[in-house]
N, C-alpha and C positions, 0 to 999 in steps of 0.2 A: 439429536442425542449426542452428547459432549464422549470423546474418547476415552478409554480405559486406559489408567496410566499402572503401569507397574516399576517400583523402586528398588534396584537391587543396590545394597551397602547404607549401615546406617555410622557410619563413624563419624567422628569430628562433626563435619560436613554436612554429611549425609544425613543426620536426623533435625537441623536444623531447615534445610532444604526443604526435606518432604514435610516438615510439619509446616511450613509456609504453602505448600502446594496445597494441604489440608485449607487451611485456612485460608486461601484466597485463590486458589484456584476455580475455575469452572465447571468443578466434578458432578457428577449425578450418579456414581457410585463409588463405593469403599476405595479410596487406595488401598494396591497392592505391594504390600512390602517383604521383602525377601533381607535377611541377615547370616552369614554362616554360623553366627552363634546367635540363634535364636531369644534367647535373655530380652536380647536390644529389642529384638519386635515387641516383645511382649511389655517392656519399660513404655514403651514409643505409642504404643496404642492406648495403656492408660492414663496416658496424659493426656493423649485427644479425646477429642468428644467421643462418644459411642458412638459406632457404628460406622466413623468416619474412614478406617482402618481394615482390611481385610487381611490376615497371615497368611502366606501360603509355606507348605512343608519344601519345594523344592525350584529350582528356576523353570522348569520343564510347564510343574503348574503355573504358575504365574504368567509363564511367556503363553500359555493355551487362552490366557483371559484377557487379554491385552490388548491394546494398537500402539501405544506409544512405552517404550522401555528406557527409564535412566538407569543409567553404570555407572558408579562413583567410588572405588576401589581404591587399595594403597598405592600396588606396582604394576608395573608392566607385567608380570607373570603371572598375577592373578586378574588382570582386567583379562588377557589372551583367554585362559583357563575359563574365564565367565562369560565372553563370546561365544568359544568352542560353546558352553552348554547350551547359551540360545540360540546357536544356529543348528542344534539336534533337533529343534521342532519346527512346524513349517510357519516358516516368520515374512512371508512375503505380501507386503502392502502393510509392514508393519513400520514402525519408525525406533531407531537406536539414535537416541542422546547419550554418548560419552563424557562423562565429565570429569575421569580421571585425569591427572597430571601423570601423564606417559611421554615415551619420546614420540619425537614427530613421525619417525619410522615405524614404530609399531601402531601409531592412529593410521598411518595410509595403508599399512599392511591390514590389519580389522576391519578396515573402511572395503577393502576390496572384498572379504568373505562375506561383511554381510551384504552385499549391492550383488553381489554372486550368486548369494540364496535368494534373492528376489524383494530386500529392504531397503528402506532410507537409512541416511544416518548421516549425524552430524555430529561436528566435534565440537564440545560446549564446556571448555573449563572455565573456572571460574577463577577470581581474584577475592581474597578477603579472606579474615579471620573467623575461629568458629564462632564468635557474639556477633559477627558480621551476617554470619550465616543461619542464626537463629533470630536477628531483627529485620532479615528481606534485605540485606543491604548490600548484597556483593557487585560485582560488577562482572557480566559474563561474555564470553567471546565465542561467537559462532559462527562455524565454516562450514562450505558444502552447498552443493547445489539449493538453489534459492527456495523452491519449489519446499524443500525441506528444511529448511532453516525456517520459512515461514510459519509450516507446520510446530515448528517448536518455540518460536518468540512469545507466545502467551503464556509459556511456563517462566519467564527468566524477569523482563524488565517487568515491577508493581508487584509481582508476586514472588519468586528467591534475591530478584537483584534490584537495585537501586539505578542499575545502568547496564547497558549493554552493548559490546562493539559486533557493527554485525557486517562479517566476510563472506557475505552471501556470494555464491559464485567463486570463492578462492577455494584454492587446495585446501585441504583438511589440515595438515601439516603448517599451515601459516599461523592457526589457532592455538597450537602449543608452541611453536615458535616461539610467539607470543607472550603465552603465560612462564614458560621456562624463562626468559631473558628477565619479564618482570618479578620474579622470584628470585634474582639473582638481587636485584636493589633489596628486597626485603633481607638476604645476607647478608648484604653489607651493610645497610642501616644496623644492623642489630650486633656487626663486628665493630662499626663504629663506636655505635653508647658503651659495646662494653672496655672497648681501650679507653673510651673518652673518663669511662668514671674510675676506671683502673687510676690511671693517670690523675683523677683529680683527687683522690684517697691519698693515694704515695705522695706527689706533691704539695700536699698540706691541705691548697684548695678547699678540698670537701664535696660530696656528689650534692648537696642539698643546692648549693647556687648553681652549681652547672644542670641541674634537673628543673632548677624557675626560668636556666634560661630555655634548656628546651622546649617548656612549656609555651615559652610565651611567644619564641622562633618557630615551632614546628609542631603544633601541636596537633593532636591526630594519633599516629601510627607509631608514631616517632615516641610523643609522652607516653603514650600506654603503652610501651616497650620498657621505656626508662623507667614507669612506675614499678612493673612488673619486675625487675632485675632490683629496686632499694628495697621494694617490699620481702623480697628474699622468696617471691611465689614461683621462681625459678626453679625452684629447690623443693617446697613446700608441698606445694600441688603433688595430689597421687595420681592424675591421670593426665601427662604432656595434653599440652592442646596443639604442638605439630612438635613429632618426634623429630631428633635426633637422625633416625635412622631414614626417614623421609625427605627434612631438607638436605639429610646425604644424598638421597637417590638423585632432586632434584638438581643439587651442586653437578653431581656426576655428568647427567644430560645437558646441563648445560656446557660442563666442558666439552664434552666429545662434538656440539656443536660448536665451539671456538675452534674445537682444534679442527675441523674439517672445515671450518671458516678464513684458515688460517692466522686468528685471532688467540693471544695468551689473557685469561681472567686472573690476573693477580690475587686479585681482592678474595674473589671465588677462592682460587685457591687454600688462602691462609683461612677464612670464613671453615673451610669443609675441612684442617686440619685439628681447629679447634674443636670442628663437632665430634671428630673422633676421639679427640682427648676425652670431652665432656662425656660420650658413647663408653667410653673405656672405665672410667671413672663411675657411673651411676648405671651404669646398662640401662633397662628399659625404660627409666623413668627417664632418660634423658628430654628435655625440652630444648627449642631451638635460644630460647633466651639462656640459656643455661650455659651457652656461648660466654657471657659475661664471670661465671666461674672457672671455665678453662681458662679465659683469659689471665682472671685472678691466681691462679696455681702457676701459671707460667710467668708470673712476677712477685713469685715469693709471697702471695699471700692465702688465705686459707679458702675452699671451696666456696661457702658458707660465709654470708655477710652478717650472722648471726653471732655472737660468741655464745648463747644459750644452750642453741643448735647445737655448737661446736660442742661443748662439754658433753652433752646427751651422747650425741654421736661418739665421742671416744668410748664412753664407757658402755654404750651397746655393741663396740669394737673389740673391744676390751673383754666381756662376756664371749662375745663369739671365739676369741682366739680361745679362750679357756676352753671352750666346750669343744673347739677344732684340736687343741691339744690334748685333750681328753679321746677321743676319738681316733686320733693319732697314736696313742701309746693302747688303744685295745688293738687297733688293728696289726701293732709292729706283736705283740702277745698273741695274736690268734695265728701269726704267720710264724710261731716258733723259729724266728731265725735265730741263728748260732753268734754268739760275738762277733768270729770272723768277718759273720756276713754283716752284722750291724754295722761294725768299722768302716767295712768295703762299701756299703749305701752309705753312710757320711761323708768319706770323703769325697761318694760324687754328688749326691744330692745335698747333703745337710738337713738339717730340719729345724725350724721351728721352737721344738716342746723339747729337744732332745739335747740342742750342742751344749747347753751347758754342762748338765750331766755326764756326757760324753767325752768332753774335753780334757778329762783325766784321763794320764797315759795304762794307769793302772788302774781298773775299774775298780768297785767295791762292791763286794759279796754281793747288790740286787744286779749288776750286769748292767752291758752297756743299753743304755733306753730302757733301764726299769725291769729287760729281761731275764726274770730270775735264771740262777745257772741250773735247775731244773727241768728247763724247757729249752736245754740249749743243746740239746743232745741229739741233732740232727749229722749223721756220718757222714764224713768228707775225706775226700783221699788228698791228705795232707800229711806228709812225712818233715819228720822234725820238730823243731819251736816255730812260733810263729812272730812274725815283727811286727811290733808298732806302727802303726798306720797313721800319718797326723790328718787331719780333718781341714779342708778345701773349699771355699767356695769360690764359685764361677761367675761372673757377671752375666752372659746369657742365661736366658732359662731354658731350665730341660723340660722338653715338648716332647709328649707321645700324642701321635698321629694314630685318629681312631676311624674305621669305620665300621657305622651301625647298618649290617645287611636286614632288609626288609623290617623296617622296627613296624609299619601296618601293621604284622603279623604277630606283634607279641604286645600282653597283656601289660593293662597299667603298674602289676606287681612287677614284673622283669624290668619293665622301663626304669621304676621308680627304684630296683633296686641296682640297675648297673650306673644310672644318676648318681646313687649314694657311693658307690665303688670309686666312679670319675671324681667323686670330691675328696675321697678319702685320699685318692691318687696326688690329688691336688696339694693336700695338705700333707703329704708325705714330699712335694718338692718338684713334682711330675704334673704339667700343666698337660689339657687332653686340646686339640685340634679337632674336633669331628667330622668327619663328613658324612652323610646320610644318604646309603642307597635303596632308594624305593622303584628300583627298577622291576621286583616282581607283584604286578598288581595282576589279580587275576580277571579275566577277560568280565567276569559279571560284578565286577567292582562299575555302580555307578558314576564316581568321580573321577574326573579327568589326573592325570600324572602331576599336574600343578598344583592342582588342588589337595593332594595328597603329601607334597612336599611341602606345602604351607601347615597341612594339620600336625606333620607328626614334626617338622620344626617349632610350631607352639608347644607340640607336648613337651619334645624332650626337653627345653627351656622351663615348663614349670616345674617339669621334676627335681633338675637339677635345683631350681630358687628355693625349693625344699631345705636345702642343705646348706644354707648359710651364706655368706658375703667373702666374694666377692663373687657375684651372679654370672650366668654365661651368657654371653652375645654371639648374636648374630653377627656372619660376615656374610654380605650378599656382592659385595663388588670388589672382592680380590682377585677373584679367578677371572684371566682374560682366555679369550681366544683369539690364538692368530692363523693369517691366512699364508705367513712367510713362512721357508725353511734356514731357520738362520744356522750361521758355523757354530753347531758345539762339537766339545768333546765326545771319543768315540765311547767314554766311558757311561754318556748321559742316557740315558734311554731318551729315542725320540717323542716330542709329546708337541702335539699342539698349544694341548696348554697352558698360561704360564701365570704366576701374579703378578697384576698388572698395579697392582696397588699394594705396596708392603706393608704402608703403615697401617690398615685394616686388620693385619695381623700382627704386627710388631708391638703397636702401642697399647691394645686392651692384654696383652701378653706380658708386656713388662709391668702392667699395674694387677698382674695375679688372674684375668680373667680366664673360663675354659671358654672355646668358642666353638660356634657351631656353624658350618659351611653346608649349606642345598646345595647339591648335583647340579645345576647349572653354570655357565658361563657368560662372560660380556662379549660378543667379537668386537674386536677392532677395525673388523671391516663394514660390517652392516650397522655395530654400534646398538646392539639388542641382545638381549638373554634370551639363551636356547642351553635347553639341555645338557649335559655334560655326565661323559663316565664318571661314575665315583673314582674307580680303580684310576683314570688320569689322573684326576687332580689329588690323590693321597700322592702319587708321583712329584705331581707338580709342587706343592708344598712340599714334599722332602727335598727338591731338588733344590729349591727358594732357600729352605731355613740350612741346608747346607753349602750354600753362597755357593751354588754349580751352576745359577743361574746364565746362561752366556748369550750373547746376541739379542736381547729383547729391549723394546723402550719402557721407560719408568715414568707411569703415569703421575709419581709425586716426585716433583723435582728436588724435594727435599732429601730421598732416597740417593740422588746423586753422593751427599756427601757422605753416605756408608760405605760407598766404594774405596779401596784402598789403593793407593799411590800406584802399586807397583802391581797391581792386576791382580793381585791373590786372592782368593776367594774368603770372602768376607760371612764367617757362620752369624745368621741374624737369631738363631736358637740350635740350641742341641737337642736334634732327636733321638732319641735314649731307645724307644722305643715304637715299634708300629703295630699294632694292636687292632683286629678283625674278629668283629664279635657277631657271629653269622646262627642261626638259629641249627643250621649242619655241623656246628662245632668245629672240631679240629680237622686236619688230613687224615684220613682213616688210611692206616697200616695196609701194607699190600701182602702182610704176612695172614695167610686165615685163622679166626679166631682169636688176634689181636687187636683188635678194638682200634684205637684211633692211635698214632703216630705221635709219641711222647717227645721225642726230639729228633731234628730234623740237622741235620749236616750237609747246608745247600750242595757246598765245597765237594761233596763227595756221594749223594744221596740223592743231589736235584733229579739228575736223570732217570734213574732206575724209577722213582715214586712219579716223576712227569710220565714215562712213559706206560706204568699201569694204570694212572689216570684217564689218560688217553685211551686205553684200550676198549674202556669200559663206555666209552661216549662211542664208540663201537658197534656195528652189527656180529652177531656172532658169524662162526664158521654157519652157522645155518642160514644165515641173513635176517636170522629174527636179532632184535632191539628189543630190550628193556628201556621206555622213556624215563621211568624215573629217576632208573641208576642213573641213564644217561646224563642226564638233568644234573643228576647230584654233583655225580663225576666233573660236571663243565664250571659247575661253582667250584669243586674244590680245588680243578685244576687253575682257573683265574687266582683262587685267591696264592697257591702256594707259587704262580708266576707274578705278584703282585711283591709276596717275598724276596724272591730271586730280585727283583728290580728295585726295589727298597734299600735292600743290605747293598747292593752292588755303589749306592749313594754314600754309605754311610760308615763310621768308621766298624772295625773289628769286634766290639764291644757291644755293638748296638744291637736288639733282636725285634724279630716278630713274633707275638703273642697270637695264635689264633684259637677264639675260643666260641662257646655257646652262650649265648644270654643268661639261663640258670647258673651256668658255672661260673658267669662275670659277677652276676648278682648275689652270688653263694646263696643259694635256694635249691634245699630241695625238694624236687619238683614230683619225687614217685608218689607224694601222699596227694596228689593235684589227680582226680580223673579224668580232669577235659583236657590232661598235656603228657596220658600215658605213653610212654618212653619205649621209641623206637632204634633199634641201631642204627638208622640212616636217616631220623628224625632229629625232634627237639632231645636236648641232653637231657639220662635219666640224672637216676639218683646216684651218687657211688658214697659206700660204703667203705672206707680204708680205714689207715690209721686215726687220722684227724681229717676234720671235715676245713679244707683249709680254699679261704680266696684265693686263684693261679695267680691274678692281676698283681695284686699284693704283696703274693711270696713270691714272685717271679723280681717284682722291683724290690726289697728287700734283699735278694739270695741271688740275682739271676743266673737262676737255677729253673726249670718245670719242678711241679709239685712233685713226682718223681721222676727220679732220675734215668732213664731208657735203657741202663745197661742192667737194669733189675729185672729178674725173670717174670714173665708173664703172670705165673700164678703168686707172686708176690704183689700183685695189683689188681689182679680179676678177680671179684669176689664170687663163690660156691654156689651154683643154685643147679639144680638138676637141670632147668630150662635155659638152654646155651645163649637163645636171644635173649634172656630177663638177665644175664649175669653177666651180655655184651650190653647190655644197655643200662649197666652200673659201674662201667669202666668211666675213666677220667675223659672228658673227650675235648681238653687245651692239647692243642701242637706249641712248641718255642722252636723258632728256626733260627738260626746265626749265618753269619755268611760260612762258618768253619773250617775247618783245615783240609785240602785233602789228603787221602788217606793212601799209605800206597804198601802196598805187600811184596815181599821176596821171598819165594817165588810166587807167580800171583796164581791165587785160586781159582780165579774165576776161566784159567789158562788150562791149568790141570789140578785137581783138585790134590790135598794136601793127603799123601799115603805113607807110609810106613817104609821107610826106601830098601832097598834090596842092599845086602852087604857088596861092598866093594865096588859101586855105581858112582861115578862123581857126585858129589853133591855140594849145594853154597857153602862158601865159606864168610867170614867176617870180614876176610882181606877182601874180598870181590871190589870190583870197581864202580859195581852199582849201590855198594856202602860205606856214606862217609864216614870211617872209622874212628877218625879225629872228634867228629861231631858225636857218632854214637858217646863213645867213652865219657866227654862233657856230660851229654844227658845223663847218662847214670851217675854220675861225679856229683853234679848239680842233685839228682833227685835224691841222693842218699845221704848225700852229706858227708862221703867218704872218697877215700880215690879207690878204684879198682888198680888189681894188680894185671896188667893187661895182658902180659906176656903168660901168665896160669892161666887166664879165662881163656885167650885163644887156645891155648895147647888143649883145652877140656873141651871145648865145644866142635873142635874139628873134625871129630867125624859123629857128631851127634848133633848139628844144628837142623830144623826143620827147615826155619823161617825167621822173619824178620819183620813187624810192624811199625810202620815210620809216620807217626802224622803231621802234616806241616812241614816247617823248615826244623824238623828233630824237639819238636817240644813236646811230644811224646812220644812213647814207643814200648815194644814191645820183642823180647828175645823166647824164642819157641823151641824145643827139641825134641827129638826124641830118646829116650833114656833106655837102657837094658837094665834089668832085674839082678840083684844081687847074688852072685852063682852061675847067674846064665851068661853062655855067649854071643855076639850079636846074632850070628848066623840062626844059633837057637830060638832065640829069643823072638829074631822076624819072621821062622818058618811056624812058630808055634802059635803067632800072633799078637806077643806080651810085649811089645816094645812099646814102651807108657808116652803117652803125649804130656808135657812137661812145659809149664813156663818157667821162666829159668828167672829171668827179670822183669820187670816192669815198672817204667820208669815215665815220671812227669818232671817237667823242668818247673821249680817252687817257683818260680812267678806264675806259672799257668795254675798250681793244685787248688782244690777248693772252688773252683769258681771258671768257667767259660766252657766247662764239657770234656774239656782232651780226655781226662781220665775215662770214662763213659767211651770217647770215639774209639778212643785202642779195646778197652775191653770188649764193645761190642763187634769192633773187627776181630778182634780172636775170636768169639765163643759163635759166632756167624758166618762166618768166612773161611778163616784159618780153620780151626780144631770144632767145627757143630757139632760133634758127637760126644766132646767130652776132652777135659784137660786139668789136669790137675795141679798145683804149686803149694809152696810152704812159706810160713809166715813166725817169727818170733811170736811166743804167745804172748808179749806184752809188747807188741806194734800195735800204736793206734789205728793203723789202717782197718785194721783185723772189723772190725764192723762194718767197716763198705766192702770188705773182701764177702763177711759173711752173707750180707743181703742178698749179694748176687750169683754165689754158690747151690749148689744142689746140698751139699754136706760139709760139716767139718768134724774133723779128728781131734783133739787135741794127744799128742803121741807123749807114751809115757816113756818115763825116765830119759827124756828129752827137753830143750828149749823148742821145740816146733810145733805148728799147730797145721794141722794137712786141710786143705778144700780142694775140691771137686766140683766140676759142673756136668760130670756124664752121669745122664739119667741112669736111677735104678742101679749105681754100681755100690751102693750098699750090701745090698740082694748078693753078689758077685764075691764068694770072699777070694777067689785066687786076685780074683783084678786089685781089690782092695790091698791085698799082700803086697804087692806088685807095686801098687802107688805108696803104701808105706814105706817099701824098702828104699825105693828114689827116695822119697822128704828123708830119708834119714842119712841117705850115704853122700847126696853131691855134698863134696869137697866147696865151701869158697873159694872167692877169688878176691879177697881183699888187702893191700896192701900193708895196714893197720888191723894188726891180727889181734890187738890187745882189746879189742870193741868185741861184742856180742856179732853174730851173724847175719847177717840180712838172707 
C-alpha cells in the first residue's frame, strides 16, 4: 500500500508541485491538501480529476491521515508557525519534506523539533519557475539522513523535478546553502537584462537586437526574463509569479550568509535596492522582473515601457488625487478647525487640495481650506491680533508611528474604518508606520502567534488597499536585533532593537507609502526571526527616524552616505506624532468619575497618573486582586511609559495620541449589541457637541477634541446610570512631553488657606520669583507694559500664590482680596476673604496651540484654589469664551466694562459670597502703565 501524502501550501509552487504529485505519482488515495485560504483548495481540486484530491479543514487533520508531509511556504515565520502545528500531533514514523526557501538556520533548527518528536525530515528546495513547476521540471536538492531522503526521491526526480541533487547523508543546512547562493544568480541575471536594456534604449541601440542576441546567446531563463521585461508582463500581470517581497527575504539570507562568510555580494546588494525601489513604487504587485522598471526610474525614464499604459495610469492618478482631495477638504470640515489652526497645520504639514487656496495672506470669506467662518468658532485663549503665518514645506516626511493593540479582537468594521482614518491621515500630509501588537491571544485561540501576525497583517493591508494609491507595504526586514550594548546617549532609551535596514522604511516613505511592521525581529547574531515587543520597536523607529540612532551597523551600505560629516544627527522623517489605538482607549483619570484622561502633562503629571496605575496592578490592603483591573492597569501603564519614552525622542511639539478603535474609526458603536460599552472596555458612544475624529482634529488643531481644563460636566453626558454616562465619555488621551509646572507656595506642602493678618506671607520680590521674567510674561501676553512699581505695592499683602509653567510661558498671579468696607482682620475671622486671580498670562507664541493655557488653569482650579476662585474679564475680551467654558458662572456687571466668572461650585445659591466676589471685580484698581487703553 503506497503512502499518504499530505500538502500543506498551494502558491506559486506549490499547486504546480502537487498537481504533478496528482498526476504521476504512485498514490492509491486522495492527496491531502491544506491552504490557509482555502479558495486555492477548492480551485486546485477542480482542476484535477475527481476524487484525486481530498480537503482537509486544518493541519492537525491532515497530519492524523498521513505518513509523508510536504511544507512549501513563503517565510521563515510561517514555515516555524506550520511545524509548530505538525508537531501538536503525534507525528512519529512520519516523514517532513521541506521545501521552503528559509535560512539554513531555521531548516536545522525545524529539523531538530521534528526528529525530537519522533520524525524524518528532509530539506527539499527546489530551483525553477512556476511554468517550471507546473511542467515537472524543476530541479530539487535533498539533505538529510539517506534513509529519508530515499524515502522522499520518488516524489521529486520524473514526477515535480526534471533533476535532482541528492545530499543524502549531509547536513540539512547545505540544501538551502545551496538554493539561497543559486537564487542569488537568478538576481543578478535579471539586474543584468534590466541595466542591459536600460542602456540599450537610452543609447539609441534599441532592446529589439540586444533581446535576438540574448536569445541566440542564452537562451533559457535568460530569454524568458528578457521577453517578459519588452512585453511589459512585468507590470501587466495581476498576480507576481515571485514577489518582490520574497526575492527580498531571499537577497537578505543570502547576505547574512556573506556576511558571516566573510564575503561582500555586491551584485545582491544593488539587485535587493532596486527591489525595494520596485516594492515602494507598486506594493504588492511587485514582480522580481519588475527589477527592470526600477532600473528604468532610476535613469530618468518612466516605470512603464508602455506609453498606453502611461496615459491610462496618469489619468486613473489624476482621478484618485481628485477623490483624495475631496476627501481631504470633508475631513478638514468635520474637524471644525479655526483658521488659526488651519495656518498652523500648513505650515507644518501643507497639503495637497489646500496650498493654493491657502497661499493668500488674507483669506476670503470661504476661510482658509474651504472652511466656512461658521464653523470656525472653536475657543482659544488667544489675546490680541493674530500674525500671518506663511506656509512651509519640509523635505522629509511627517511620519506618525502607529500601534494597533490586539487588532484579532476587532471586527472588520473597526479595521476597515481606522484603514480609512490612516489614509485620510495620509492625504492630510501625515504618512502612518504601523506596527502590530498581537500579543494578547487567548489561551483557546487555535493558531499559533505567527499565524496570527500573518492573518491580521493581510487584513489590515486590504483594508487599507481599500482606500486608494498609494497602497501600504509590508516591512518584514528593518527591525534588527542585537546581542551588543553599544555607547549611546543617556538620553536614548536602552533598546535592543534597532533598524538594521533603513531603506525598508525610508524609500516606500518617500514615495507616499503607509507601512506596516509585524512584532518581529532579525538578530544579528543567530540571523532568524523571533518575536519582538511592539512597544520596542515603536521606540526603535522613533529613535531611527530621529537620527538618535548611535553605535549600530548599517546593513545598507548605501545608508552610510545619510550620515553627516560632522556626527549630527541626521532626521531620516519627522514624527509629528505617535499614535496607540488600543481597544482600552485612552489613560483613564485617577480622578473618580472622570472618565479617561483628556490631556496628559508628562512634564508634570507622569508621576502621579504612573503611580495610580500601579496601584491598581496591585493587591489590595486585603490581599485580594482584582485580575481584570489588574490586567487593564498594566496595558495602560505600558502604554503611558511607551509615551514618556517617545516624546523624551522627539522634539517639543510632537505628541502621543492614545485612543480606542471606535473613536479612531469615528463609529459609533452604542447602537452595535455585540460591543455594548463598558468603562474599562471597548469605547462607548459619546454624545458632545460634535461627533468629531480625535486622529484628525488632533493633526489639524493639535489640540485633544476637548480641552482638559473644561469642567467635567461640560463633557460627561446626563444619564441617571453613572456607568452608561462613563461609557459615553471621550475615551483619546494626547500626551506631550509639556512643561513642568511649579507653584509658590506649593500646595501639595500645605495646602492654600486664607492667611491670618500680619503672618509673613510671599511676595513678588522673593528670590524664588524671577520678577524680570514674570513682568515679560504679562508684557508679552497682554500686549501692554504693566506699571510694576503699582502692581507690587497692591499685591503686598494680598498675594496667595504664584503659577509658573515652563521657563515662564505661562503663568498665573492668585490673591486673596478683602470686601469692600471690610477689614482684613474682619474679613479673615468672618471668612470673606475672596480667592481672586488677578492675572493670567500665556506668552503669544505658546496661545492657541500646545496646552500651557489648559496647564496653568488646570493648576489653579486643582491644586491652588479646588474650591472655587473667581476673576474678571473686559466684556469684549476674546478670551471671554474659553474663560466661559471652563467656569461654573458668569456675571456680566452692570454699569460696568467687566464681566465676573467663578469656578466655586454652587456659589450662585450664596448671595453674600456673590456680593463679596462682585465687590472685588469691580474695585481692584489696575496696574498699567498706559492708562489710555481699556482695562485688562
Amino acid at each position: 500500500m503506497a503512502p499518504r501524502l499530505f500538502w500543506i501550501g498551494l502558491g506559486n509552487m506549490g499547486r504546480g508541485m502537487s498537481a504533478n504529485i496528482v498526476g504521476k505519482a504512485d498514490l492509491d488515495q486522495p492527496l491531502l491538501i491544506y491552504n490557509r485560504t482555502k479558495q486555492r483548495c477548492i480551485d486546485l481540486s477542480e482542476k484535477l480529476p475527481a476524487g484525486k484530491t481530498e480537503i482537509v479543514d486544518s493541519i492537525a487533520e491532515g497530519v492524523s491521515k498521513a505518513d509523508i508531509i510536504f511544507n512549501i511556504l513563503s517565510n521563515d515565520a510561517v514555515v516555524e508557525a506550520s511545524i509548530a502545528e505538525i508537531l501538536k500531533n503525534d507525528v512519529k514514523g512520519k516523514l517532513i519534506i521541506e521545501c521552503s526557501t528559509i535560512h539554513p538556520d531555521t531548516t536545522e533548527k525545524i529539523a531538530q523539533r521534528v526528529e525530537a518528536a519522533g520524525a524524518q525530515f528532509v530539506a527539499a528546495p527546489v530551483f525553477g519557475a512556476p511554468a517550471m513547476a507546473d511542467a515537472g521540471q524543476l530541479v530539487g536538492v535533498l539533505a538529510g539522513p539517506r534513509a529519508s531522503v530515499d524515502r522522499a526521491r520518488p516524489y521529486f526526480k520524473g514526477v515535480t523535478a526534471k533533476a535532482e541533487i541528492n545530499m543524502s547523508d549531509e547536513p540539512y543546512r547545505k540544501a538551502l546553502t545551496l538554493k539561497l547562493i543559486g537564487n542569488t544568480f537568478v538576481l543578478n541575471m535579471v539586474e543584468q537584462l534590466a541595466e542591459g536594456h536600460v542602456l540599450a534604449e537610452k543609447s539609441g541601440l534599441g532592446t529589439d537586437y540586444l533581446h535576438q542576441w540574448i536569445e541566440g546567446m542564452f537562451p533559457g531563463p535568460y530569454a524568458a526574463y528578457s521577453t517578459r521585461m519588452l512585453t511589459g508582463d512585468y507590470y501587466k500581470r495581476e498576480y507576481p509569479l515571485f514577489t518582490a517581497d520574497l526575492a527580498r527575504k531571499d537577497a537578505g539570507h543570502a547576505m547574512s550568509l556573506a556576511k558571516e562568510a566573510g564575503v561582500r555580494l555586491h551584485n545582491v546588494e544593488t539587485a535587493d535596492a532596486h527591489l525595494a525601489e520596485l516594492k515602494a513604487h507598486v506594493g504588492e504587485k511587485g514582480d522580481i522582473a519588475g527589477i527592470y522598471g526600477a532600473v528604468r526610474m532610476e535613469n530618468g525614464l518612466p516605470y512603464e515601457n508602455d506609453r498606453n499604459v502611461r496615459k491610462k495610469k496618469r489619468r486613473r492618478r489624476a482621478k484618485q488625487k481628485r477623490d483624495s482631495d475631496r476627501e481631504f477638504l470633508i475631513s478638514v470640515l468635520e474637524s471644525s478647525a479655526t483658521k488659526r489652526d488651519a495656518r498652523g497645520y500648513l505650515q507644518t504639514f501643507g497639503s495637497p487640495a489646500a496650498l493654493a487656496s491657502a497661499g493668500q495672506k488674507k483669506p476670503s470669506n470661504i476661510g482658509i481650506l474651504g472652511v466656512p467662518a461658521s464653523v470656525a468658532g472653536r475657543p482659544a485663549f488667544v489675546q490680541g491680533t493674530e500674525k500671518d503665518i506663511s506656509v512651509k514645506r519640509n523635505e522629509a516626511p511627517h511620519v506618525a508611528i502607529v500601534k494597533l493593540r490586539a487588532p484579532q479582537e476587532w471586527d472588520d468594521v473597526f479595521l476597515e474604518g481606522v484603514a480609512k482614518t490612516l489614509t485620510r491621515l495620509r492625504d492630510l500630509g501625515l504618512l502612518s508606520v504601523i506596527v502590530l501588537d498581537c500579543d494578547d491571544i487567548k489561551p483557546n485561540q487555535a493558531s499559533s502567534w505567527h499565524i496570527t501576525v500573518t492573518e491580521q497583517t493581510d487584513r489590515l493591508l486590504r483594508a487599507i488597499g481599500q482606500y486608494g494609491f498609494p497602497a501600504a507595504e509590508v516591512v518584514d526586514s528593518g527591525i534588527w536585533k542585537s546581542t551588543e550594548n553599544p555607547q549611546i546617549p543617556s538620553s536614548v532609551p536602552s533598546n535592543s532593537l534597532y533598524v538594521g535596514f533603513g531603506k525598508a522604511f525610508t524609500t516606500p516613505l518617500a514615495n507616499g507609502h503607509i507601512l506596516v511592521v509585524p512584532p518581529r525581529a532579525y538578530s544579528d547574531a543567530s540571523l532568524q526571526y523571533s518575536k519582538a515587543d511592539a512597544n520596542d520597536i515603536v521606540i526603535a523607529l522613533t529613535t531611527f527616524f530621529a537620527g538618535l540612532q548611535f553605535g549600530r551597523q548599517y546593513s545598507d551600505y548605501r545608508e552610510l552616505a545619510e550620515k553627516v560629516s560632522d556626527g549630527q544627527p541626521f532626521r531620516r522623517a519627522l514624527v509629528d506624532r505617535v499614535i496607540v489605538i488600543d481597544p482600552l482607549g485612552g489613560i483613564p483619570s485617577h480622578r473618580q468619575g472622570h472618565g479617561t484622561q483628556v490631556f496628559i502633562n508628562l512634564e508634570d503629571e507622569f508621576k502621579n497618573i504612573q503611580d495610580a496605575l500601579y496601584a491598581k496592578t496591585q493587591p489590595t490592603s486585603a490581599g485580594t486582586k482584582d485580575a481584570g483591573v489588574s490586567a487593564r492597569a498594566t496595558v495602560h501603564l505600558e502604554n503611558l511609559r511607551l509615551a514618556k519614552s517617545t516624546l523624551a525622542l522627539l522634539p517639543s511639539n510632537a505628541s502621543v495620541v492614545m485612543t480606542s478603535p471606535a473613536e479612531a474609526a469615528n463609529i459609533n458603536v452604542s447602537k452595535r449589541n455585540d460591543l455594548e460599552a463598558k468603562p474599562d472596555g471597548f469605547a462607548g458612544e459619546v454624545k458632545t457637541r460634535t461627533w468629531r475624529n480625535p486622529l484628525i482634529h488632533n493633526l489639524l488643531t493639535d489640540r485633544p477634541i476637548y480641552s482638559s481644563s473644561l469642567p467635567i460636566g461640560r463633557i460627561k453626558p446626563t444619564h441617571q446610570d453613572e456607568e452608561i454616562a462613563l461609557s459615553r465619555m471621550p475615551t483619546t488621551t494626547l500626551a506631550k512631553r509639556g512643561l513642568p509646572v511649579t507653584i509658590f507656595p506649593d500646595p501639595r506642602v500645605n495646602r492654600w488657606q486664607p492667611p491670618q493678618p500680619g503672618v509673613p506671607r510671599l511676595r513678588l520680590t522673593d528670590t524664588c520669583i524671577d520678577l524680570p521674567r514674570l513682568v515679560h510674561l504679562i508684557n508679552d501676553s497682554f500686549g501692554r507694559k504693566l506699571d510694576v512699581e503699582h502692581y507690587l505695592d497692591r499685591l503686598k499683602d494680598s498675594l496667595a500664590g504664584v503659577i509658573i509653567a515652563g521657563e515662564y510661558e505661562g503663568g498665573a498671579i492668585l490673591t486673596w482680596e478683602t470686601p469692600f468696607g471690610l477689614d482684613e482682620e474682619t474679613a479673615y475671622q468672618e471668612g470673606r476673604l475672596v480667592p481672586y486671580l488677578d492675572k493670567f498670562a500665556v506668552l503669544r507664541k505658546s496661545q492657541g496651540a500646545g496646552g500651557v493655557a489648559d496647564i496653568v488653569f488646570n493648576a489653579m482650579v486643582r491644586d491652588a484654589f479646588p474650591e472655587g476662585v473667581c476673576w474678571r474679564s473686559r466684556k469684549d475680551n476674546p478670551v471671554n469664551k474659553w474663560y466661559f467654558e471652563r467656569s461654573r458662572g458668569v456675571l456680566k456687571l452692570p454699569e460696568s466694562n467687566w464681566a465676573m466668572f467663578w469656578t466655586t461650585p454652587e456659589a450662585a445659591l450664596n448671595d453674600q459670597l456673590m456680593r463679596d466676589y462682585e465687590d472685588v471685580c469691580r474695585n481692584i484698581a489696575p496696574s498699567w502703565a498706559d492708562t489710555t487703553k481699556p482695562a485688562d
